[in-house]
C-alpha positions as a Markdown table, in Angstrom:
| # | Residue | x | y | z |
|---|---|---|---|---|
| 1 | Unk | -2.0 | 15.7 | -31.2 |
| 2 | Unk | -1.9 | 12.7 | -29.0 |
| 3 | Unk | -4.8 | 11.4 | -26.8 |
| 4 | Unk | -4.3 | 9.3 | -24.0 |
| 5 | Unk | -7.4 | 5.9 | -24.1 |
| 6 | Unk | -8.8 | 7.6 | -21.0 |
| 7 | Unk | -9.2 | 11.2 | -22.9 |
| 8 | Unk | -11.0 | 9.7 | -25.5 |
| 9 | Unk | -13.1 | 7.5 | -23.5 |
| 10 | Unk | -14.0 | 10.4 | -20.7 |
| 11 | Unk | -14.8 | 13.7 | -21.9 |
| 12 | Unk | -16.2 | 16.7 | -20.0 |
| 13 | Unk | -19.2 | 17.6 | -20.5 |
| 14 | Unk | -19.9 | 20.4 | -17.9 |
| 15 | Unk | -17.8 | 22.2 | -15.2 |
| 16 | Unk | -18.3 | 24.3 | -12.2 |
| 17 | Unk | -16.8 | 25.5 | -8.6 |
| 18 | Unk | -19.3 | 24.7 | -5.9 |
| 19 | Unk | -18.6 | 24.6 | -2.2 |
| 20 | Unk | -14.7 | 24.9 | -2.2 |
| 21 | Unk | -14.6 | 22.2 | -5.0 |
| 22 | Unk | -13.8 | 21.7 | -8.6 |
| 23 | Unk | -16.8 | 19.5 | -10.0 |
| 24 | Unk | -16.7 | 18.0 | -13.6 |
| 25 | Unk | -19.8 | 16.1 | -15.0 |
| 26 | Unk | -17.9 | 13.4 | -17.5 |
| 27 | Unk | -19.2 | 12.0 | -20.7 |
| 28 | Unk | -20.3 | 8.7 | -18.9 |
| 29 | Unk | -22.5 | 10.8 | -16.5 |
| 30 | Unk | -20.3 | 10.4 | -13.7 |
| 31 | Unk | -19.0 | 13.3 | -11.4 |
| 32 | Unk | -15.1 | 13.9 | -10.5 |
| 33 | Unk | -14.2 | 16.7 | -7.8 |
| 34 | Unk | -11.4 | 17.8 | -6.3 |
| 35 | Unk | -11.0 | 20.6 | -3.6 |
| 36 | Unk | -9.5 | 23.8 | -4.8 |
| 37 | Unk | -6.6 | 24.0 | -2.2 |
| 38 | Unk | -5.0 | 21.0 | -4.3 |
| 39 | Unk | -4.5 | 24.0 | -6.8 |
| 40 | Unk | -2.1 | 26.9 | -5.9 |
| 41 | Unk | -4.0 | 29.2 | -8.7 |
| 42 | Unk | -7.7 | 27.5 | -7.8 |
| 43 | Unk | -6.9 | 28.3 | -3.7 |
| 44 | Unk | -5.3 | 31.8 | -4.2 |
| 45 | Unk | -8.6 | 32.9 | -7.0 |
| 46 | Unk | -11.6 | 35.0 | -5.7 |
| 47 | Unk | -14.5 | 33.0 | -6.5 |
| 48 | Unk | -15.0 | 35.1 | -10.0 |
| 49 | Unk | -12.4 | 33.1 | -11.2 |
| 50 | Unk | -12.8 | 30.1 | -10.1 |
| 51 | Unk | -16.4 | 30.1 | -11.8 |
| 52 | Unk | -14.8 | 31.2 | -14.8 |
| 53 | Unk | -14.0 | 27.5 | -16.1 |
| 54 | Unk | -13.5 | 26.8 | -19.7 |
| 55 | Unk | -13.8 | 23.5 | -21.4 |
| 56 | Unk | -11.4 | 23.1 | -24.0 |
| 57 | Unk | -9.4 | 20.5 | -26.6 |
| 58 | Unk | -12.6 | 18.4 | -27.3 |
| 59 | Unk | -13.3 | 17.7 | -23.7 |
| 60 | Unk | -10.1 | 16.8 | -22.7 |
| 61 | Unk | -9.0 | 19.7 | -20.8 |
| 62 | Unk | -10.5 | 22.4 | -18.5 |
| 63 | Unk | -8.7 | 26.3 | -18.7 |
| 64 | Unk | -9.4 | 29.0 | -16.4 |
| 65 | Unk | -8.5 | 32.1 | -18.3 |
| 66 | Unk | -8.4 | 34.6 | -15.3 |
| 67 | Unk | -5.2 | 32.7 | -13.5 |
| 68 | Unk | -3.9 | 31.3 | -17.0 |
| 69 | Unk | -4.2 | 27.6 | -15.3 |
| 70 | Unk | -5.2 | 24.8 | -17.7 |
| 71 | Unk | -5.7 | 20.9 | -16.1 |
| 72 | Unk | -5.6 | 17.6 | -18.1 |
| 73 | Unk | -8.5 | 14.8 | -17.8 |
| 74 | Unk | -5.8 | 12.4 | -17.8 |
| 75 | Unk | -4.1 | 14.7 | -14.9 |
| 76 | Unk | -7.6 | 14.8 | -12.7 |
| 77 | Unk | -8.1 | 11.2 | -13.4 |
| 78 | Unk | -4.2 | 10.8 | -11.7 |
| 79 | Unk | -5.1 | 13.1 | -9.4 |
| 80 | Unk | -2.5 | 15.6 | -10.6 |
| 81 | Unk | -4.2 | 19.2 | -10.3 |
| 82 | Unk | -1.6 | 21.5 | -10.7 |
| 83 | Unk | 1.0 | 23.4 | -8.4 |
């Protein structure tokens, strides 16, 4: 598998839905969010699901297993969060 520089670089090391928002605490101990309504899935889930947030591929990718949405660091970073 192929990693993008920034993949390797920022991992994440905790994530969780707070307040309408997707919040990701990164290797480097910085914070990334990103409202839920910028995700189809995210904005259409009862709040069960949204909670239910997987980390997976060594940090590099988040799953929610509930709405069978996964998101990309790399995507986040680009501000790409799904459909």
């Amino acid at each position: 598998m192929k990693y993008m520089v920034a993949e390797l670089l920022f991992t994440i090391k905790k994530a969780w839905y707070e307040n309408n928002m997707i919040c990701l605490l990164m290797s480097d101990y910085k914070e990334i969010r990103f409202p839920v309504e910028a995700n189809k899935k995210l904005k259409n889930a009862t709040e069960e699901q949204r909670n239910n947030i997987e980390i997976i591929c060594g940090g590099t990718g988040l799953h929610w297993p509930d709405l069978d949405e996964d998101l990309s660091v790399t995507g986040i970073i680009e501000g790409r969060y799904g459909y």
